[in-house]
C-alpha positions, 0 to 999 in steps of 0.5 A: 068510262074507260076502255083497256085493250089487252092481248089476253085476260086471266080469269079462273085459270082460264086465258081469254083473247081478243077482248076488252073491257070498259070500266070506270069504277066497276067493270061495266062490260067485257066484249070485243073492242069493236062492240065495246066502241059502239056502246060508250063512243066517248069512252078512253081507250088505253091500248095496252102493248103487245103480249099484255095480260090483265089479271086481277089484283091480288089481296093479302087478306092477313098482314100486320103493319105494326111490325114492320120495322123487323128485319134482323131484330126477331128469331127464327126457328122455334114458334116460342123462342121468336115469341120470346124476341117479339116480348123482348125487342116489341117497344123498340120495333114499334117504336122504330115504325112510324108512319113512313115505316108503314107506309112503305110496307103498304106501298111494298104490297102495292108494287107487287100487285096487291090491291086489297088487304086485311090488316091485324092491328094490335094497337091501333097505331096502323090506322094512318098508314091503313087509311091512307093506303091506295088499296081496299082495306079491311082493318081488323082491331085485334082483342087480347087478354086472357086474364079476366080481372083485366077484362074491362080495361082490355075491353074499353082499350079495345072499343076505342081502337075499334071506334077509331076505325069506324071514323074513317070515311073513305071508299074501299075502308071496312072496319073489322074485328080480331080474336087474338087467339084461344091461348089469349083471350079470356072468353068473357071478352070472346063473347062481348066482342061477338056480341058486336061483331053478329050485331053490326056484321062485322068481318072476323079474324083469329089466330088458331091452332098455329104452333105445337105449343099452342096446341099442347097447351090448349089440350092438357095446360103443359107443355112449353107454353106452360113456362111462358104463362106462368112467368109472365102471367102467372097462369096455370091453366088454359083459358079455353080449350080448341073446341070451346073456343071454335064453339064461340065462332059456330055462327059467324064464319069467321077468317082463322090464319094458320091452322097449321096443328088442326085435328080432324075433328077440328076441321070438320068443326071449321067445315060446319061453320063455313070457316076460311083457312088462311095459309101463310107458308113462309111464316110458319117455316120461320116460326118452325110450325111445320106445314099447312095439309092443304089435302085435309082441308080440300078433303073437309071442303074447307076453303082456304086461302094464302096471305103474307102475315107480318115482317114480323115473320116474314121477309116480303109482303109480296103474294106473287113470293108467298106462293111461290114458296107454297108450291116447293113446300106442299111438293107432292100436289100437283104443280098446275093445279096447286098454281091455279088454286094458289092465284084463285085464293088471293083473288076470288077466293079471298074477296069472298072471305072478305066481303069484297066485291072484288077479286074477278075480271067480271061485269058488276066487279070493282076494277082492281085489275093488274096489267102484266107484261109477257115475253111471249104467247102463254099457253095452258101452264100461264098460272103457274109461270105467273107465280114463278117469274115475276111479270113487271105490271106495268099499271095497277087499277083500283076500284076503277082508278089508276095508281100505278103506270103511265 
């Protein structure tokens, strides 16, 4: 047992002062210093220095190690011209990130405070980094294809990777699944891996609605998409339209990164299953998708939350600069209130999509918790100078164990 004595703790926007809180791999108790002595004498007291804060640990729920080696390889700009560099440039990128090369994105994420993270995998050749890494993660084996005479192949590719995760016996590990997209997937492969995902309980993930090409063809089979799947994959029609493919997904709420071209519609589809918006502003300004209605999803009571994706379109996996980037883009929300919910949803929020017993300075809660140095007191805009000035964390703590600091 531990005790941690910091000036001030961050909880739900909320500072509180003059307490402590003894924890070993859960946070056992939060109370005065005093009292907390009195119930676990033997404890260790880590005394923190003056003006300290304790906050939860962030969790990036949408990242994709496999691309980490991209730094100027890949277009900006347009969604199809950047997809156009991923197919020419995607042997040289994955080849060019080894090991080394995914761990140092996992330990990027460490040093800006992320203690848990849902990593997409394409190929499988993340499972190393991804299991090695200190934080919790959840490991989402992603299926692709949608032409139905390559259906079993894809399939069986698909249950390895999967199988292979399964296999990784460690604390804070969680096997999941990933629907590519509904451009992608053939809904033959749709049903067979949701099958698996309602049997085991598994965690979901898909892409959906990212792009106006996407959403264009998904609607009519046209548009500038058009071109891509005939010359790659001689396809001339959508394999499924949004709504068919969101109907695959009414039972199982299910994690869908981006919904940037969302319809009305959609959404109130998304609020019926209990669906999470994940919302990576920095990459789709990148890929020229335009910005997330974050009014429209609170209007639908839909929950959503903000991640990195990959270094495939983004330039950090840092949370702290995600929404910091998020608060200048969505300009016309209020600025405290868009920090608060902005802390809230790569913390409490993303823990609940995740199934993670995470996300919150409370008893009964892992103790993922990061320690910040202040320059001063903070007063009521704490949230919002947390996003914009970049604290040092002087130690990070991970289900009770200290990864980080002296």
């Amino acid at each position: 047992m531990k005790i941690i004595n910091p000036n001030y703790i961050y909880q739900d926007g909320k500072i509180l002062e003059n307490l402590s809180i003894a924890f070993d791999k859960t946070i056992e108790k939060i109370a005065p210093h005093e009292v907390l002595i009195e119930l676990f004498p033997d404890a260790q007291v880590i005394n923190l220095p003056q003006n300290s804060l304790i906050m939860p640990g962030l969790i990036n729920a949408h990242v994709h190690l496999e691309f980490s080696a991209n730094k100027e390889t890949l277009e900006y700009g347009d969604f199809l011209q950047w997809l156009y560099s991923v197919i020419g440039n995607r042997d040289e990128l994955i080849g060019s990130c080894d090991l080394t090369c995914m761990t140092k994105a996992t330990q990027m994420m460490l040093d800006s405070g992320i203690t848990s993270f849902g990593a997409v995998s394409s190929y499988g050749m993340d499972l190393e980094a991804a299991s090695a890494a200190p934080q919790n993660v959840v490991f989402f084996n992603e299926l692709i294809g949608s032409q139905a005479t390559m259906a079993d192949p894809l399939f069986n590719d698909f249950i390895a990777r999967l199988d292979a995760s399964k296999s990784i016996k460690r604390e804070g590990f969680t096997p999941a699944v990933a629907i590519h997209s509904p451009y992608s997937v053939h809904p033959i492969l749709i049903k067979k891996a949701l099958q698996l995902v309602k049997e085991e309980k598994l965690p979901l993930s898909a892409h959906f609605l990212e792009s106006p090409a996407e959403k264009e063809w998904l609607k009519n089979s046209d548009g500038d998409f058009k071109k891509f799947f005939v010359d790659f994959l001689k396809q001339e029609k959508a394999v499924s339209d949004a709504k068919e493919f969101l109907a695959h997904f009414a039972e199982i709420p299910t994690l869908l990164t981006h919904v940037v071209q969302a319809t009305n519609e959609e959404l109130e589809l998304l609020n019926s299953s209990k669906h999470t918006v994940i919302h990576c502003p920095i990459s789709n300004r990148l890929l020229g998708n335009g910005a997330l209605d974050l009014e429209a999803l609170e209007k639908h009571n839909i929950r959503w939350i903000c991640a990195t994706d990959g270094l495939s379109s983004n330039y950090t996996l840092n949370l702290f600069e995600e929404m910091k980037i998020a608060l200048f883009m969505h300009h016309s929300a209020d600025l405290l209130a868009l920090a608060k919910k902005l802390l809230q949803s790569v913390t409490k929020d993303a823990a609940e999509a995740l199934g993670l017993n995470t996300g919150e300075i409370k008893e009964g809660k892992n103790a993922d918790m990061l320690t910040l140095e202040l320059t001063c007191k903070p007063n009521e805009q704490l949230p919002l100078h947390l996003i914009l000035h970049g604290y040092n964390i002087s130690q990070i703590y991970i289900n009770g164990k200290k990864v980080k600091g002296e």
